[in-house]
C-alpha positions in Angstrom: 13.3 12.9 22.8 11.7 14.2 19.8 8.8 13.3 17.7 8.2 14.5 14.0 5.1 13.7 11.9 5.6 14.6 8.6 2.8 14.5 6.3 4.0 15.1 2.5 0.9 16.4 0.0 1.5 14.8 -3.0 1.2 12.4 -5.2 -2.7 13.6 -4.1 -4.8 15.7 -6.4 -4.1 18.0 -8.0 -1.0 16.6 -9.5 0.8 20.2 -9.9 4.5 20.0 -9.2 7.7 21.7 -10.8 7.8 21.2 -14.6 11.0 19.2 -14.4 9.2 16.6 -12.8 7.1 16.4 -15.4 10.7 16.7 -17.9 11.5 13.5 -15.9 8.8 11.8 -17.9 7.8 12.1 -21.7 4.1 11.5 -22.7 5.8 9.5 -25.2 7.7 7.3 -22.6 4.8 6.8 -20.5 3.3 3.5 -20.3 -0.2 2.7 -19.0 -0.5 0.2 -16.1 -1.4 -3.5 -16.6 -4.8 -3.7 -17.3 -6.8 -6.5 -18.9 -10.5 -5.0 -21.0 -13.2 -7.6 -19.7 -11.2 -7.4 -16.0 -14.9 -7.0 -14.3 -16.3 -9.7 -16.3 -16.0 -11.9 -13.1 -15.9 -9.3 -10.4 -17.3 -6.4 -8.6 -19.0 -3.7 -10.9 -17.7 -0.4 -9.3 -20.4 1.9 -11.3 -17.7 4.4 -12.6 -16.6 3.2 -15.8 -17.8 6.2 -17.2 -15.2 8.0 -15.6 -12.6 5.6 -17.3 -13.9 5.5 -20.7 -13.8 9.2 -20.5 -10.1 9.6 -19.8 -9.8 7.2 -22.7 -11.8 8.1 -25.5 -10.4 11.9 -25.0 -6.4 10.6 -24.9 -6.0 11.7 -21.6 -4.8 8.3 -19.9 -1.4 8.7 -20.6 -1.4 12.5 -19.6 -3.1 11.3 -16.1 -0.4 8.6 -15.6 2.7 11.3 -16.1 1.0 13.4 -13.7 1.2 10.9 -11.0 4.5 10.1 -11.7 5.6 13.6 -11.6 3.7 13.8 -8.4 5.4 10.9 -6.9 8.6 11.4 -7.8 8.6 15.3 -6.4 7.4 13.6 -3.2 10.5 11.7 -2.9 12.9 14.5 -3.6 10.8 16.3 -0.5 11.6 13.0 1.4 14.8 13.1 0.6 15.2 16.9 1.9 13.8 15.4 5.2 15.8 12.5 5.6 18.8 14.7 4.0 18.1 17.6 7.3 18.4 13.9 9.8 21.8 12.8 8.9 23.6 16.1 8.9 21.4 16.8 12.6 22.9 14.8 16.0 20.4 12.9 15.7 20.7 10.6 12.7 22.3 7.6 14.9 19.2 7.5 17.1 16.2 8.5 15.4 13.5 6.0 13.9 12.3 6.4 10.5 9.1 5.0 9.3 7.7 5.9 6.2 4.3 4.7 4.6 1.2 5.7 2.3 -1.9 5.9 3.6 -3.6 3.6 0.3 -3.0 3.1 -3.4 -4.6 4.2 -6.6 -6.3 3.1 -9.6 -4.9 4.2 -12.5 -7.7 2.9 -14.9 -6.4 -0.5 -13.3 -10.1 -2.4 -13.5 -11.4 0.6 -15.3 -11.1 2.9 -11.9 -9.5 6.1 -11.0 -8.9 6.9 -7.1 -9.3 4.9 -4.3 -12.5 3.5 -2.7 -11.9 -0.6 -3.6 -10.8 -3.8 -2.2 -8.7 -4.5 -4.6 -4.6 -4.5 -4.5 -4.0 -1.3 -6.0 -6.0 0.5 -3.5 -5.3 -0.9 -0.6 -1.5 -1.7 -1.2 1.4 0.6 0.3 4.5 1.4 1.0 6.3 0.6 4.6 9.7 1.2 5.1 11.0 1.4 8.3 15.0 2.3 9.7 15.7 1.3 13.2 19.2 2.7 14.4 21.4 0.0 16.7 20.7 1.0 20.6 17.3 1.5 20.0 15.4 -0.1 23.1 13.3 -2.7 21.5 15.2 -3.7 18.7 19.4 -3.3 20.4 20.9 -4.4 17.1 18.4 -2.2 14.6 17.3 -3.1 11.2 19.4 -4.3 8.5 19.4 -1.8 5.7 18.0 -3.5 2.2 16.0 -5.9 4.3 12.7 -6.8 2.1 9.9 -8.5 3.9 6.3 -10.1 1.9 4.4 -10.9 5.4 1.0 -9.3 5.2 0.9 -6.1 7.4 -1.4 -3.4 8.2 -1.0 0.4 9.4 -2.8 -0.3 12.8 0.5 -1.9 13.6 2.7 1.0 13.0 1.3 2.7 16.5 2.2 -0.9 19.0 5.5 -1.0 16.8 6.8 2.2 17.4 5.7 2.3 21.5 8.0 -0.9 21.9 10.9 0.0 19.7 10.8 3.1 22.0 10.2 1.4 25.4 6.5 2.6 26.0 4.0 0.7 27.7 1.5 -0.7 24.9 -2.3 0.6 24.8 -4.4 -2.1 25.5 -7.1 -1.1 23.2 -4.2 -1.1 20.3 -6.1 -3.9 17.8 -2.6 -3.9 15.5 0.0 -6.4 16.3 3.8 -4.7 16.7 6.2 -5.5 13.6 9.3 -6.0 16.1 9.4 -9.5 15.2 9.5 -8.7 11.5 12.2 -6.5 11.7 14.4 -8.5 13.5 13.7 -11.1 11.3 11.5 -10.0 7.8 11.5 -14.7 7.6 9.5 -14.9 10.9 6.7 -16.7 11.4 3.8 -14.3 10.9 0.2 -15.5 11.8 -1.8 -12.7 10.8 -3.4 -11.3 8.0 -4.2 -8.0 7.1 -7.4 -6.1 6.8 -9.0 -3.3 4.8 -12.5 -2.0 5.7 -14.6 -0.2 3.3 -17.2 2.2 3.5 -20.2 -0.7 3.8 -20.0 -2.1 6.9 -19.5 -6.2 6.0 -17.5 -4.6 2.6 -13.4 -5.5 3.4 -10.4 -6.9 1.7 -8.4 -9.6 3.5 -5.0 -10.3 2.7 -2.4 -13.7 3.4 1.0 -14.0 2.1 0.1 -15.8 -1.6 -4.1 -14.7 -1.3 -6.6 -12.3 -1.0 -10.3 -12.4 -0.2 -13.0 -9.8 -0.9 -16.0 -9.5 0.8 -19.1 -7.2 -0.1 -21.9 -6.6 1.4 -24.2 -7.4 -0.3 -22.8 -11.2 -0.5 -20.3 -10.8 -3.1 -16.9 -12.6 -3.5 -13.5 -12.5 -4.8 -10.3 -14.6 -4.5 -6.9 -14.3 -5.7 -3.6 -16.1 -6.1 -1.9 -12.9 -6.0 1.3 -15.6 -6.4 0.2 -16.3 -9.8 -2.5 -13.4 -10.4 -0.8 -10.3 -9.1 -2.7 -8.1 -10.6 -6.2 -10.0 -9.6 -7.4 -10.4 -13.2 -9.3 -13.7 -12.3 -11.6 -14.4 -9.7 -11.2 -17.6 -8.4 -14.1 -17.7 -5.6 -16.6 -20.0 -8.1 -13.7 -22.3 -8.8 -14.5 -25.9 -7.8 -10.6 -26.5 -6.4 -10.4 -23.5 -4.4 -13.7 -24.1 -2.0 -11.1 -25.3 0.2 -9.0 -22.2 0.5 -12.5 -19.9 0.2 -13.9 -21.1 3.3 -10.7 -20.9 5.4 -10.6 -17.3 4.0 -13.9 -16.6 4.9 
């Protein structure tokens, strides 16, 4: 049995990668993320604007955005190369694949650059996961294409993994495995998921259709993400959604 951990650099700063990454993309093809100008008219005031409206007012917000693609993009060719050394090894038929991102980032989404939020784009990643048939905890593997929407969280990848492989769980594991969404990305799913921030009592919680924001300093947010995706309107002063608020909280 083998295990492999490979941690791939970019899309992180600095976004330096092979010019025909960047050829992949013209600056005049480049289109800026959804963004709405009075986004934090109803929300949390982050304190960096400054960083935004400097990106903007010196035209570099379209440069910024090519560089992240170029960065992302070069790290799936490098996945590829990994995945591309699996299948021609002897083990392709027997090896588990996950692949994730460790959190998202703002680009100029809510006027913010980087990480450090509550908020969808930050806290939103990828999880892809290839289970080969014969594997011990899952016999009949994953279905390839299979999409699932339950809300998950990285804490699970750790219980996952131990019973796809047949190892006893740790007890002091907090994450629930995602067995039972891979056999079935439809099943019932009871949980939510979680994102701390740096202030203790500062975290973003996360159902199927909505998310909850809370801040320390008493602070709230709510989203239909169902109808809101990109959390443009805060919903936790609406009179109809008390209801939902409370269960949330």
């Amino acid at each position: 049995p083998f295990f492999i951990a490979a941690g791939i650099f970019r899309p992180h700063i600095p976004w330096e990668v092979p010019a025909k990454y960047f050829d992949m993309y013209p600056l005049d093809k480049v289109q800026l993320p959804a963004h709405k100008e009075d986004d934090l008219v109803d929300t949390w005031d982050h304190g960096r604007r400054s960083w935004h409206q400097w990106v903007a007012q010196n035209d570099q917000w379209k440069q910024a955005v090519r560089g992240y693609l170029a960065s992302i993009t070069f790290a799936d060719a490098m996945v590829g190369r990994v995945l591309a050394a699996l299948e021609r090894g002897p083990n392709s038929d027997n090896t588990i694949v996950a692949l994730w991102s460790d959190h998202g980032w703002h680009l100029g989404e809510k006027m913010r650059w980087q990480k450090f939020t509550g908020w969808r784009v930050s806290t939103r990643v990828p999880l892809i996961v290839r289970v080969p048939k014969g594997t011990p905890g899952l016999p009949q593997g994953t279905k390839p294409g299979a999409r699932c929407g339950k809300p998950v969280s990285l804490v699970s990848l750790f219980p996952t993994l131990s019973e796809l492989a047949a190892i006893p769980p740790k007890t002091d594991n907090d994450g629930p495995s995602l067995v039972r969404l891979l056999q079935n990305p439809k099943a019932d799913w009871p949980h939510v998921a979680l994102t701390y921030l740096k202030e203790p009592g500062s975290y973003g919680l996360s159902g199927e259709r909505w998310r909850y924001i809370h801040y320390a300093d008493g602070g709230e947010e709510l989203y239909d993400i169902q109808t809101d995706p990109h959390e443009w309107h805060n919903l936790a002063d609406s009179p109809v959604r008390q209801a939902k608020l409370r269960e949330l909280r």
